[in-house]
N, CA, C and O atoms as CSV, one atom per row, in Angstrom:
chain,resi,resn,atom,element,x,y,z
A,1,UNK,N,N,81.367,93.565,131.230
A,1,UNK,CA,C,82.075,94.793,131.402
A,1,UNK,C,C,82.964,94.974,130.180
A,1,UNK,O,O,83.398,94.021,129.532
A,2,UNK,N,N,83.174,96.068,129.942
A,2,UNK,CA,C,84.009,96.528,128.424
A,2,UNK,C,C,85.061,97.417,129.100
A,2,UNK,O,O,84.703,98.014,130.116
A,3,UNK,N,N,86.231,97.564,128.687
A,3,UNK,CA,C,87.580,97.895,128.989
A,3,UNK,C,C,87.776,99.313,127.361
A,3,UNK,O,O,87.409,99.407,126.190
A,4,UNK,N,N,88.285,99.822,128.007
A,4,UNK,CA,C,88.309,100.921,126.847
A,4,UNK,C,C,89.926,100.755,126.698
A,4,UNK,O,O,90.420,101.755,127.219
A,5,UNK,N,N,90.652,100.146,126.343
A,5,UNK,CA,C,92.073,99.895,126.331
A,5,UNK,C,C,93.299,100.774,125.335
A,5,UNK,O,O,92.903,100.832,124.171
A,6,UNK,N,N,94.231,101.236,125.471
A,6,UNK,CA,C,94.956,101.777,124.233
A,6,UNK,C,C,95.864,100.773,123.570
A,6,UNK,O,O,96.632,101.145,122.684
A,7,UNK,N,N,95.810,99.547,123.952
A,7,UNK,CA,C,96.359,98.586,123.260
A,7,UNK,C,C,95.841,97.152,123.379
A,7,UNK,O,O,96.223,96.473,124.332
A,8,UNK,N,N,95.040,96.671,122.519
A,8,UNK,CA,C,94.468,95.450,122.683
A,8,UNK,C,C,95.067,94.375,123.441
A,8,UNK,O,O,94.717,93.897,124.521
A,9,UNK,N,N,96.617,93.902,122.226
A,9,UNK,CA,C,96.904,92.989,122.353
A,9,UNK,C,C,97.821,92.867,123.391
A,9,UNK,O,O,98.426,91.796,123.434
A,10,UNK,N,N,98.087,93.754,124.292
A,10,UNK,CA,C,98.812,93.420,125.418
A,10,UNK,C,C,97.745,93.001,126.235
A,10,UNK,O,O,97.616,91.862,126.684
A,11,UNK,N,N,96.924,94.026,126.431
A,11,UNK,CA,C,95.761,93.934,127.360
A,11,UNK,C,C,95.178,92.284,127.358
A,11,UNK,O,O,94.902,91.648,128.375
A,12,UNK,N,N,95.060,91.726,125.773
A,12,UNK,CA,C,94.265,90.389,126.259
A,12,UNK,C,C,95.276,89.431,126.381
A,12,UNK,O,O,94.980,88.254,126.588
A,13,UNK,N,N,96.731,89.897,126.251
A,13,UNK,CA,C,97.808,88.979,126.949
A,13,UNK,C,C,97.985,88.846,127.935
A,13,UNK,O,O,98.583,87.840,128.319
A,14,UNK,N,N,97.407,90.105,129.073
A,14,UNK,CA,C,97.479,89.851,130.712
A,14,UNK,C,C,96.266,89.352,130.803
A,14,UNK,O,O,96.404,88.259,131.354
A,15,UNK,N,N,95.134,89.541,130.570
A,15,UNK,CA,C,93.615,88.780,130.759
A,15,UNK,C,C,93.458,87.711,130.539
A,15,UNK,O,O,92.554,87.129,131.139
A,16,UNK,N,N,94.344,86.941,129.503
A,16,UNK,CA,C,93.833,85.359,128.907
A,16,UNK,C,C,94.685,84.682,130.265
A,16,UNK,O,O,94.138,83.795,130.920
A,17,UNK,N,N,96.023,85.162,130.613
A,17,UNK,CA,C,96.510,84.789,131.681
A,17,UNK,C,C,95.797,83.921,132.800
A,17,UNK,O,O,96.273,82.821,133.082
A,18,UNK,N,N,94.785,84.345,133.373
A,18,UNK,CA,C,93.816,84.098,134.416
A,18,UNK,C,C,93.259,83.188,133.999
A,18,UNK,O,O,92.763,83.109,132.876
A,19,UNK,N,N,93.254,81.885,135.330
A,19,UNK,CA,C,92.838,80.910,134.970
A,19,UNK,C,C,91.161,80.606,134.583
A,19,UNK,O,O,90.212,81.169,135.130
A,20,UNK,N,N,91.101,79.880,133.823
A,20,UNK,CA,C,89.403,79.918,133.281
A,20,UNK,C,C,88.856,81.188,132.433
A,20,UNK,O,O,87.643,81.372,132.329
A,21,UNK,N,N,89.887,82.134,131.776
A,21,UNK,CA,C,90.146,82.745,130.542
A,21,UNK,C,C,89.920,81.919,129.414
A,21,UNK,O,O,90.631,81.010,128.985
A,22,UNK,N,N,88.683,82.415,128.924
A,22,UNK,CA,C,88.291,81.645,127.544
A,22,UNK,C,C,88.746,82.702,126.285
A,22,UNK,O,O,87.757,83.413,126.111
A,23,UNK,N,N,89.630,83.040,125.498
A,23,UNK,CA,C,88.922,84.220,124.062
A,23,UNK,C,C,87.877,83.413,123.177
A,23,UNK,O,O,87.991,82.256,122.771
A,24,UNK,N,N,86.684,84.432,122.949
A,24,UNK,CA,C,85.619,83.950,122.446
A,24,UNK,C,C,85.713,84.702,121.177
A,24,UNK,O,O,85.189,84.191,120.187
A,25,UNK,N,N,86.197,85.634,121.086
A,25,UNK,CA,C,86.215,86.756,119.815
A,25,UNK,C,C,87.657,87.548,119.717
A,25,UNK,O,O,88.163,87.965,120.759
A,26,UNK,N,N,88.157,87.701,118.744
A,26,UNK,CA,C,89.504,88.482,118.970
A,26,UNK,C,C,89.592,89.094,117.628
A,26,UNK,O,O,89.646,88.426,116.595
A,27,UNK,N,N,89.605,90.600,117.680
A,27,UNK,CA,C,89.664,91.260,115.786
A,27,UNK,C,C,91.187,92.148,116.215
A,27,UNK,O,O,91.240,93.107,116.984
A,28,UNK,N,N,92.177,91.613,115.589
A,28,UNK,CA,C,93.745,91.780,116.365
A,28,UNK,C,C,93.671,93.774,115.722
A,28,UNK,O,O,93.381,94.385,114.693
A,29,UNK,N,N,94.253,94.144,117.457
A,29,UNK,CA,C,94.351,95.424,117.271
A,29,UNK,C,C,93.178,96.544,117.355
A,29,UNK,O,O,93.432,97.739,117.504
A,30,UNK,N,N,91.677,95.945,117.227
A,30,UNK,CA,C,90.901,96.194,117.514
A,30,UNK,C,C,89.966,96.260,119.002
A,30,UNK,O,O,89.774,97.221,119.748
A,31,UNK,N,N,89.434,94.698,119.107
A,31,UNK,CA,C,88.681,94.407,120.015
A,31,UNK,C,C,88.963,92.618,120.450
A,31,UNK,O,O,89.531,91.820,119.705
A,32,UNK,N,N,88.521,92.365,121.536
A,32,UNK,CA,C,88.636,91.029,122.117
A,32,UNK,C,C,87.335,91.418,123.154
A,32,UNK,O,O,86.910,92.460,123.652
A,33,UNK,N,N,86.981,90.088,123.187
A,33,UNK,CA,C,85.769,89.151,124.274
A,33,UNK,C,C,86.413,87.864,124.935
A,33,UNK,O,O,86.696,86.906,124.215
A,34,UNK,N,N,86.642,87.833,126.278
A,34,UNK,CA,C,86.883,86.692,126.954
A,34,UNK,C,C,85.650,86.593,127.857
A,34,UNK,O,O,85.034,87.474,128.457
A,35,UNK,N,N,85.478,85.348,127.786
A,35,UNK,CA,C,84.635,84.584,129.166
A,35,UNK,C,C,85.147,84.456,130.337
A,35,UNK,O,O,86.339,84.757,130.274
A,36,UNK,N,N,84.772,84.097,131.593
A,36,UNK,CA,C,85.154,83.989,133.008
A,36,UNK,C,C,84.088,83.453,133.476
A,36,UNK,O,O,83.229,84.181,133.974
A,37,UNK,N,N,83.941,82.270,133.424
A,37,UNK,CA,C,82.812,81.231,133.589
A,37,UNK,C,C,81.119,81.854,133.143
A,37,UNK,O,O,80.642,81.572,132.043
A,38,UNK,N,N,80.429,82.625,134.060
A,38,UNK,CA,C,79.567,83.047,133.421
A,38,UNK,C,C,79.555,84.879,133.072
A,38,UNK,O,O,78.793,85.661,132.504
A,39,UNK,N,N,80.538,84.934,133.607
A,39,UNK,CA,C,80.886,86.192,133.662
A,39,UNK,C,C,81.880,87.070,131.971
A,39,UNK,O,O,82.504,86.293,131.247
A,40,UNK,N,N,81.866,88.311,131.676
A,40,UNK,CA,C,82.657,88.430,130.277
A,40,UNK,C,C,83.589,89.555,130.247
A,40,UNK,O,O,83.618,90.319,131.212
A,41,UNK,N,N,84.183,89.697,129.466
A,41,UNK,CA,C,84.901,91.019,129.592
A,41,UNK,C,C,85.587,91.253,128.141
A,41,UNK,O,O,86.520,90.565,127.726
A,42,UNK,N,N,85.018,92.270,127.468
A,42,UNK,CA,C,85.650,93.150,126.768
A,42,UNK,C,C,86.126,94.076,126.470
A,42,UNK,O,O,85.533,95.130,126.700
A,43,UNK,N,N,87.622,94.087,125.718
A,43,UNK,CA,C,88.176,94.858,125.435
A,43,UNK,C,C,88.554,95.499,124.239
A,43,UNK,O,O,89.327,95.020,123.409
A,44,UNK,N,N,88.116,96.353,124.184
A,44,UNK,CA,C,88.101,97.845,123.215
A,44,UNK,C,C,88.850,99.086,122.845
A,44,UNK,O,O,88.858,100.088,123.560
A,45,UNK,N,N,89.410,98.994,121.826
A,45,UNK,CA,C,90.488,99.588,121.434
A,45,UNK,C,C,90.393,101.266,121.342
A,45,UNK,O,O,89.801,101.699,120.354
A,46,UNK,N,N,90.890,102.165,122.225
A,46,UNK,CA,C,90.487,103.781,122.511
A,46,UNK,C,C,91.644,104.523,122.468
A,46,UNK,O,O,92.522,104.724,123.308
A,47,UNK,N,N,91.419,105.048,120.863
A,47,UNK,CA,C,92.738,105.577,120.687
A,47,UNK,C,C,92.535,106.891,121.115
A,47,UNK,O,O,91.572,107.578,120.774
A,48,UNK,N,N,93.881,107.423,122.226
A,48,UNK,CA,C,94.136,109.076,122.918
A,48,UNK,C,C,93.645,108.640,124.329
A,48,UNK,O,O,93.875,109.423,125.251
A,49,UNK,N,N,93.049,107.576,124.577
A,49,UNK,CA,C,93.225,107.328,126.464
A,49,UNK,C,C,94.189,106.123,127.254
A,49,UNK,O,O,94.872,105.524,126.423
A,50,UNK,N,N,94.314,105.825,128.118
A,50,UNK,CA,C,95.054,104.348,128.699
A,50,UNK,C,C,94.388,103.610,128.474
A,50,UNK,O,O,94.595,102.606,127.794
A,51,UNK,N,N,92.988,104.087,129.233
A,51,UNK,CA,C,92.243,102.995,129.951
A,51,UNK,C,C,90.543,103.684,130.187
A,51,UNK,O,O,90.330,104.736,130.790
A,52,UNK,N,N,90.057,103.290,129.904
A,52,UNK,CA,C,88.271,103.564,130.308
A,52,UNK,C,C,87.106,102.471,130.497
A,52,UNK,O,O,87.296,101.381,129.958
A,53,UNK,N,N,86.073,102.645,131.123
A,53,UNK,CA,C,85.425,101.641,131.953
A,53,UNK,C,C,83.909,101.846,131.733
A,53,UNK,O,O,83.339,102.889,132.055
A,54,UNK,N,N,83.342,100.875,131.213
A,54,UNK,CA,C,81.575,100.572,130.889
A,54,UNK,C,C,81.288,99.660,131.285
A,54,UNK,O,O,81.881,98.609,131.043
A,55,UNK,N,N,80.072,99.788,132.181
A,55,UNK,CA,C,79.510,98.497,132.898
A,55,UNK,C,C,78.421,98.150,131.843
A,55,UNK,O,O,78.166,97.028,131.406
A,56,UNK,N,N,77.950,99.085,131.584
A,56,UNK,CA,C,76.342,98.794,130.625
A,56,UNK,C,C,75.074,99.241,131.720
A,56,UNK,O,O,73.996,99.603,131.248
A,57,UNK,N,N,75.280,99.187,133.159
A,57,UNK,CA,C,74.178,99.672,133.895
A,57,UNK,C,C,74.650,100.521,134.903
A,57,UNK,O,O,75.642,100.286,135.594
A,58,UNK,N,N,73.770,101.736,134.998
A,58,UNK,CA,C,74.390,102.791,136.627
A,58,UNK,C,C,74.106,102.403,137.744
A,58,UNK,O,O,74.154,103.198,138.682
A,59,UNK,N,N,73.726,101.037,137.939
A,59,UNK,CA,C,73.386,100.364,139.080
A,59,UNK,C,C,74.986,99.579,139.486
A,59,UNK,O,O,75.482,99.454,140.606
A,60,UNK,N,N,75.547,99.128,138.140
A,60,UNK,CA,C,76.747,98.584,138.095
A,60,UNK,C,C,78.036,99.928,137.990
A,60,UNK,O,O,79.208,99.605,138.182
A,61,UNK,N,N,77.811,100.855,137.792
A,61,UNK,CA,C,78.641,101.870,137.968
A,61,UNK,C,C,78.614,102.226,139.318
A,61,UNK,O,O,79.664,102.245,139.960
A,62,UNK,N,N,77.601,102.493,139.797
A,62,UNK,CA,C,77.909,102.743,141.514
A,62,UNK,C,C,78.200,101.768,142.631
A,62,UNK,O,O,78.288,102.206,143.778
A,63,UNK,N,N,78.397,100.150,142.323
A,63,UNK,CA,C,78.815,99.637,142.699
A,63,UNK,C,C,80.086,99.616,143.072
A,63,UNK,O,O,80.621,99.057,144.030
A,64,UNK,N,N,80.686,100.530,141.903
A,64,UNK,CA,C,82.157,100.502,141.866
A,64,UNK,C,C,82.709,101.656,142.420
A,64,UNK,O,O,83.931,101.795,142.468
């Protein structure tokens, strides 16, 4: 899942938080990739919104 964030580095300061938070990639101010065992989550820097949300599949969008 990808996070459309307006500020990286707070964002992967509350995410690394969580236990079994790996950062696998971090381009400061830009973008970050953490792991969650087999699971991932990135976050993506979207300047003019809070917050926006990509699963990658509409099978995984209507889940939600």
């Amino acid at each position: 899942m990808t996070l459309h964030v307006a500020d990286v580095e707070r964002s992967l300061d509350f995410y690394k938080r969580i236990p079994g938070a790996i950062v696998q990639q971090h381009r400061p101010g830009d973008s970050a990739l953490l792991h969650f065992g087999e699971g991932r989550l990135g976050l993506l820097r979207q300047a003019g919104r809070s917050l926006g949300l990509a699963t990658g599949s509409p099978a995984r969008a209507q889940a939600w």
